[in-house]
N, C-alpha and C positions, 0 to 999 in steps of 0.2 A: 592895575585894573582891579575896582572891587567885584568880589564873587556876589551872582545875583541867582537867587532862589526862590522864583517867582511865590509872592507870601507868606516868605519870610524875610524877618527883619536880621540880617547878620551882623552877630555880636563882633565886631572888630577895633581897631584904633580909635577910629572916627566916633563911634558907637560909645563906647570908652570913655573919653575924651565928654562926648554929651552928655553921659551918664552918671563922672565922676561924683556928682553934690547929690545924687537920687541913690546912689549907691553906698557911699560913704553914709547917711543917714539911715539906709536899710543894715547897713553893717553895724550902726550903734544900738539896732535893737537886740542883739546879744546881750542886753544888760536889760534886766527885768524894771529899772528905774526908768531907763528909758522908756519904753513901751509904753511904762505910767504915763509917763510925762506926754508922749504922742496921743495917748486916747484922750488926755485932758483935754488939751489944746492944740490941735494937727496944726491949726493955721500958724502959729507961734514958733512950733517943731520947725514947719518945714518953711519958716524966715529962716530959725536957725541956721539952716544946711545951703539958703540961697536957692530952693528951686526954682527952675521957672517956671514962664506960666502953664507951658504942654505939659512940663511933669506933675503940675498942682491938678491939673484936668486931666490928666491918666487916673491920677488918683483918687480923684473924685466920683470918676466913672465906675471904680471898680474894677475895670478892665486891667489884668494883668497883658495882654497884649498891646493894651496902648503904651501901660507902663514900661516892655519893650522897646515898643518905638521911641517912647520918649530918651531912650537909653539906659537902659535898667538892663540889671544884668539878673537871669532869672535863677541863680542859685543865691546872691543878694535877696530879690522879692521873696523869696520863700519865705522868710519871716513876715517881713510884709503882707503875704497874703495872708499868714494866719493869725497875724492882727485884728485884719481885716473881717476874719473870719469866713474866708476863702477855702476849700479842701481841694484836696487833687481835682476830686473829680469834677470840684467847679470850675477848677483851672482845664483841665480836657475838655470840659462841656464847650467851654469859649474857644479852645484852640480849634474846635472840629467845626464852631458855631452849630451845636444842638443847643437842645435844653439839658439839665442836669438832670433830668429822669430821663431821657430820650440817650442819655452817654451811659446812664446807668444801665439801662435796658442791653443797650448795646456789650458792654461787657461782661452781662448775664448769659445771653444770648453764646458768645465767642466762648465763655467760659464752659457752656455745654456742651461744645463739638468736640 
């Protein structure tokens, strides 16, 4: 029986399994060539790696959370996001759904008590 954590997406087999080709190309940005090579031409990159089409619309979005769902593994996206030119705190802004000064605020805020 899968574990269910209402709005979250759990990383597991199945998860995995959907992820392989979204992850496997987030793992090749380890190499600064690559990276090149994805800002050139993403849509080219990601024939390469065979996404589909939810993971090519994750990515599209921005959305590191869709990119989850689509099967991504989020210590994989972390390069990813900062391709992207994503930061933490844009990534927390989306997981809480605030805005990214409204997430910032918020940890200014917690930081002074």
């Amino acid at each position: 029986m899968a574990r269910e954590i209402e709005g979250t997406t759990i990383f597991e087999g199945g998860q995995a399994m959907k992820g392989y080709q979204l992850n496997k190309m987030c793992f090749s940005f380890n190499d600064p060539e690559n990276r090149k090579a994805f800002l050139a031409d993403q849509a080219a990159y990601m024939d390469k790696y065979k996404l589909t089409k939810e993971q090519r619309e994750a990515l599209a979005s921005g959305s590191v959370l869709k990119m989850i769902e689509a099967g991504g593994n989020a210590y994989y996206l972390a390069k990813l996001a900062g391709i992207l030119g994503l930061g933490v705190q844009d990534i927390g802004a989306q997981q809480t759904g605030m805005t990214v000064e409204a997430f910032k605020q918020k940890l200014l805020d917690q930081a002074r008590q």
